[in-house]
C-alpha positions, 0 to 999 in steps of 0.5 A, a space after each residue: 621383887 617381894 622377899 617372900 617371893 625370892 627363890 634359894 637360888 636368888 638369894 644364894 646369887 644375891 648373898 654372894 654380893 655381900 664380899 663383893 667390894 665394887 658393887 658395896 661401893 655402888 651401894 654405898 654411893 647412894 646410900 652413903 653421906 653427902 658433901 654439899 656445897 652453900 654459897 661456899 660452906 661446905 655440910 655433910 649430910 648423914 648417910 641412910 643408915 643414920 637417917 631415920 627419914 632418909 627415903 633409903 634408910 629401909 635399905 639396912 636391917 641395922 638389927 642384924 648388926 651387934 652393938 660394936 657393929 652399930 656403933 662402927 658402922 654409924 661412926 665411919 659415915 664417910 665411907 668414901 675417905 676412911 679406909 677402915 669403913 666397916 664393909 663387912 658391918 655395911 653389907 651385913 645390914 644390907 637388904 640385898 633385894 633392894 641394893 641390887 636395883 639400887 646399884 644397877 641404877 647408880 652404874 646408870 648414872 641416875 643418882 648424883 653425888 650432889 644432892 642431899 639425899 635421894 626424893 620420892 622420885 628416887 624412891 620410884 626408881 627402885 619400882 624397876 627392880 619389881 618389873 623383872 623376874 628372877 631370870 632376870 635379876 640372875 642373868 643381870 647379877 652373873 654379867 655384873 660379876 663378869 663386868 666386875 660390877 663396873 659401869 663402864 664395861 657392863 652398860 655395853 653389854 646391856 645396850 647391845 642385848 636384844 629382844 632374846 635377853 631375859 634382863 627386862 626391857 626397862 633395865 636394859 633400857 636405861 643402859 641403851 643410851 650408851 650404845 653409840 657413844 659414852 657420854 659424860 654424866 648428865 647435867 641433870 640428877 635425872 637422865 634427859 640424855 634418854 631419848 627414844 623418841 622416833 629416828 626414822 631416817 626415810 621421814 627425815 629424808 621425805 620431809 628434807 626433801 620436800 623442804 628443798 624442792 619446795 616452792 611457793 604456792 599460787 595465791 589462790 592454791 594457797 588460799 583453798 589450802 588455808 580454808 581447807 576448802 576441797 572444791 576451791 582446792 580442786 579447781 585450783 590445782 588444775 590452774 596450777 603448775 603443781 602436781 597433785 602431789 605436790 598440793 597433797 603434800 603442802 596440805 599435809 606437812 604445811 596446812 594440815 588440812 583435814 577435809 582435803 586430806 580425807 577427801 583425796 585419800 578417798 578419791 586418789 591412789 597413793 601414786 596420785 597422791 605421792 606418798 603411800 597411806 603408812 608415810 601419809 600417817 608417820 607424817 601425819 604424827 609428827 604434827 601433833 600440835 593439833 589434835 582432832 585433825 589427826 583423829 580425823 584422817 586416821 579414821 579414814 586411813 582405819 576405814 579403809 583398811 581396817 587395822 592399818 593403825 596397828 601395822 604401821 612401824 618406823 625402821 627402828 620398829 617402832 609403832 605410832 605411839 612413839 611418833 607422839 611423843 614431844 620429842 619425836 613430833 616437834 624435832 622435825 615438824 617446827 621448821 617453816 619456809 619463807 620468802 623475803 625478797 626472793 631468798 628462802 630462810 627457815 626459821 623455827 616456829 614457836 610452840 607456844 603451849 604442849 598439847 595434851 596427849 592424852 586423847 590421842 594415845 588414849 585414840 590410838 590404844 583404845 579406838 584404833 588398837 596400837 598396843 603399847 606392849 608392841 617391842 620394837 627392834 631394840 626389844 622396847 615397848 612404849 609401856 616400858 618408855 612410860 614406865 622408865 620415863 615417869 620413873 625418872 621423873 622425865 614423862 611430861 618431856 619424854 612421853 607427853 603425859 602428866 599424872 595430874 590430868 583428871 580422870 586419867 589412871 595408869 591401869 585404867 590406861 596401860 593395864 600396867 599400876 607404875 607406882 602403887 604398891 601391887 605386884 602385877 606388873 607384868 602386862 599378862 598379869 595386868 587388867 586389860 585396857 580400856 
C-alpha cells in the first residue's frame, strides 16, 4: 500500500483513526514499551518511537510533532500505566498506512507483549498490508469501526466472509482460526494455532475403515507386496481370500507399491479396484514420506485422463496442493496395525527426517498444472497459506517449503516475490509460473 498509491478516500477513512482511541491502543501495543522479565528482574525497553533500531520506529513521523509534543510523547513511553499519554501526539506521528495492517495484526494476536521488541518476521507481516487493495483496506476499516476496533467481535466477522468478500484472502485468513472456537492466545509469539491443512472427513472415514476391517495378509501376498512384485502379486491374490480390492488397498495405504499400483489402474476399473481414481490420488497424497512413487502413479492417473490432476478437490475445496503439506500428510498417514499374540495394537510410526517437498508441489504446479491461485470453499488459495505461513515465520511446519533450499525462487515458483520489495503482488500482475 505505497503513499503515493492511496486514494483521497483512503486517506480520508485512514485520518479518521487518528481519534479513534481502541484502534491507537492496538497500535500502540505493538509499537509501545515492554516489561520484561530475567531471571526475576524485571527491564523495560524503549517503545518504537524512541528506538532509532527498533524494526517499527519507521512507523512515526516524529517530524510532524512540535518540540513540546516530542518531548511529551517520549516521556510518557509507558503508555499502558499513564493516563495522561499524550494520544493526540501519538497518533499525530502515526504513518497511518502502516498502523492500520499493524493493529489488524495485534487484534490476530500475532505480537506478544512479551518480547522485546518486534524481529525481521514481524517486520514480514506488515507485507500482508501490500496483498489488499483499496477496497479492501476500506471495507475492513468500515467493519473495524463497527466492531469498535475490538478483536473479539470483529475476528468473527472475518472468519465468517466468503469468497465474495473483498477483504483479501490473507487478512481473512488470519482471523479463520477463530471461526469454530475462540481460542486462548497462542503459546508461541507466532500463530501454530493455523492450521488449514486438508479436513476431509470422507479420507478420515476410508482410511478408519480400512484400519478396522483390516486383516493380516498371507505370507506370501505380503511378500509380493513388500517386493512390489506385479506377477507374484497377481498369482498371489488369486490364492487368497482377499479381494482384489482389498490387496489394492494395502499396496496403496500400507506398501506404497508404485509397479502394482500403476500396473492395476491400468488394468482394472475402479469397482475392481475399490476406490475411484480421484480417492486413489487424495490417499495417495497423504504418504509423502516418499517422493517419486507419488510422481509415478500421478503420471498414469494424468495419463489416462488428461487433466485429472486439476480436478481433484477435497470437501473443503481444496486442491491436491493442500494434500502435501506436513500436517495434512502425516496427521492420518503415521499409524501402523500390528499383531501380538493375536491382539491388534496401533502404534505411531516414526518419521525420522521431513521430506523436501519441493519437487513434488514444483511436479504438481509445473508438470501437472494445480494452480496455487485455485480458492477453496473458504475462499483461500494455497498461494495465500504460503504467503501467510512464511509470514508468520510457520512455512517449513505449515506448508513444507524452506527458503534455504537452492535454486528455489518464490517468483520464479508461485509467480508471486513474498518479501522483496516489488509491488506486484496480485497473481495477475505477477511473472507467470514455470
Amino acid at each position: 500500500m505505497p503513499t503515493h498509491a492511496i486514494s483521497a478516500t483512503l486517506r480520508s477513512a485512514l485520518e479518521s483513526l487518528r481519534t479513534c482511541r481502541r484502534f491507537l491502543k492496538l497500535v500502540a501495543y505493538s509499537a509501545g514499551s515492554r516489561q520484561l522479565r530475567d531471571f526475576g528482574k524485571t527491564t523495560t525497553t524503549p517503545p518504537a518511537w524512541q528506538d532509532h533500531n527498533h524494526p517499527l520506529h519507521d512507523l512515526f513521523r516524529l517530524e510532524r510533532l512540535d518540540d513540546d509534543e516530542r518531548q511529551q510523547l517520549c516521556k510518557q513511553s509507558h503508555w499502558k500505566k499513564n493516563p495522561n499519554f499524550s494520544w493526540n501526539a501519538f497518533a499525530k506521528s502515526l504513518d497511518m498506512e502502516i498502523a492500520l495492517p499493524l493493529a489488524t495484526l495485534t487484534m490476530f494476536r500475532l505480537y506478544s507483549s512479551f518480547e522485546p521488541r518486534p524481529n525481521s518476521t514481524d517486520r514480514k507481516l506488515l507485507n500482508l498490508a501490500y496483498w489488499g487493495d483499496e477496497d479492501s483496506w476500506l471495507t475492513l476499516i468500515d467493519l473495524g469501526n463497527q466492531c469498535a476496533w475490538n478483536g473479539k467481535a470483529i475476528r468473527p466477522h472475518l472468519a465468517s466472509l466468503d469468497t465474495s468478500s473483498v477483504i483479501a484472502a490473507p487478512i481473512r485468513m488470519l482471523a479463520e482460526p477463530y471461526r469454530q472456537n475462540v481460542p486462548p492466545p497462542p503459546k508461541s509469539r507466532y500463530a501454530p494455532y493455523m492450521d488449514y491443512s486438508y479436513q476431509n472427513h470422507r479420507e478420515n472415514d476410508l482410511l478408519g475403515t480400512w484400519w478396522r476391517e483390516k486383516t493380516p495378509l498371507e505370507p506370501l501376498l505380503k511378500k509380493a507386496l513388500e517386493d512390489d512384485a506385479v506377477y507374484q502379486a497377481e498369482i498371489a491374490t488369486s490364492l487368497s481370500r482377499h479381494s482384489r480390492a482389498d490387496v489394492f488397498a494395502s499396496a496403496l495405504i500400507d506398501h506404497l507399491c508404485p509397479q502394482l499400483v500403476c500396473d492395476w489402474l491400468q488394468k482394472y476399473s475402479e469397482a475392481e479396484l475399490g476406490l475411484s481414481r480421484q480417492d486413489t490420488a487424495k490417499l495417495l497424497l497423504l504418504r509423502v514420506q516418499n517422493l517419486q512413487p507419488i510422481s509415478q502413479i500421478l503420471t498414469v492417473l494424468e495419463s489416462q485422463q488428461p487433466g485429472f490432476a486439476r480436478t481433484v478437490v477435497a470437501e473443503d475445496g481444496g486442491n491436491l496442493l493442500w494434500l502435501v503439506t506436513p500436517t495434512a500428510s502425516h496427521r492420518l498417514m503415521r499409524r501402523v496395525s500390528e499383531y501380538h499374540c493375536g491382539i491388534r495394537t496401533y502404534t505411531i510410526a516414526p518419521i525420522d527426517t521431513e521430506p523436501n517437498l519441493l519437487p513434488l508441489l514444483q511436479f504438481l504446479v509445473s508438470d501437472l498444472g494445480v494452480s496455487p491461485f485455485q480458492w477453496n470453499k473458504r475462499g483461500f488459495s494455497f498461494a495465500d497459506y504460503d504467503l501467510v505461513a512464511h509470514a508468520i515465520g510457520q512455512r517449513p511446519a505449515l506448508v513444507g517449503l524452506d527458503n534455504s533450499v537452492p535454486g528455489f525462487h518464490d517468483r520464479q515458483f508461485w509467480g508471486i516475490d513474498h518479501l522483496e520489495n516489488d509491488d506486484s503482488t496480485h497473481p495477475e500482475q505477477c511473472v507467470s509460473l514455470l
